[in-house]
N, C-alpha and C positions, 0 to 999 in steps of 0.2 A: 853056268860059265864061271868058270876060278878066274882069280886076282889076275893074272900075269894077263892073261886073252883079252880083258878087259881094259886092263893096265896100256895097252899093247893098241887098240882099238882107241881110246881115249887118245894119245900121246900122239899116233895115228892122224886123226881128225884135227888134232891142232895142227901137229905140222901142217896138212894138209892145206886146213886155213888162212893159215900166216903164208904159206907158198903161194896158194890165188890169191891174195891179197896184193901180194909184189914184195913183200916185206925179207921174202926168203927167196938163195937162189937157188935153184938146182942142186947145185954142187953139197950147198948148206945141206939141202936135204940128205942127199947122199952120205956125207960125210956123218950125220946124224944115225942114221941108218948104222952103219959100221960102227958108230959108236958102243949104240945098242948092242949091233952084234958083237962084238969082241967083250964088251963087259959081262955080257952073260955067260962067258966062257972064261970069265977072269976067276981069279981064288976071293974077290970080295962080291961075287953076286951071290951069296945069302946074306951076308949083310945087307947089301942094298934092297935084299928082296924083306929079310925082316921090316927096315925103315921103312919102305910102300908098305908093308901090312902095316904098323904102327900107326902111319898117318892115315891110312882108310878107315881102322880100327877107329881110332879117335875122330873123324870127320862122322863116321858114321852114327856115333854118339850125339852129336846135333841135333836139336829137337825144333825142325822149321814147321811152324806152322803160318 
């Protein structure tokens, strides 16, 4: 599975969460949603997409034991 599907799946399940929670509405979600979509068709989604690799790059670096 690459970054973005995961990226995408992750970001995903939170909404998701915080939505049954009650903490989000609908709309939020929605408007979230379009967010997403339009940025990924924006001229700085390899930027943003560099920065999520950077910080997975680096989170993945953590040695939890």
């Amino acid at each position: 599975m690459d970054l973005p599907t995961l990226a995408v799946l992750v970001f995903g399940a939170v909404l998701w969460a915080i939505w049954r929670s009650g903490e989000l509405r609908g709309f939020q979600v929605f408007c979230s949603f379009l967010f997403g979509f339009f940025l990924a068709g924006s001229v700085i989604a390899p930027s943003v997409s560099e920065a999520v690799q950077t910080v997975f790059d680096w989170i993945s670096t953590w040695s939890i034991t």
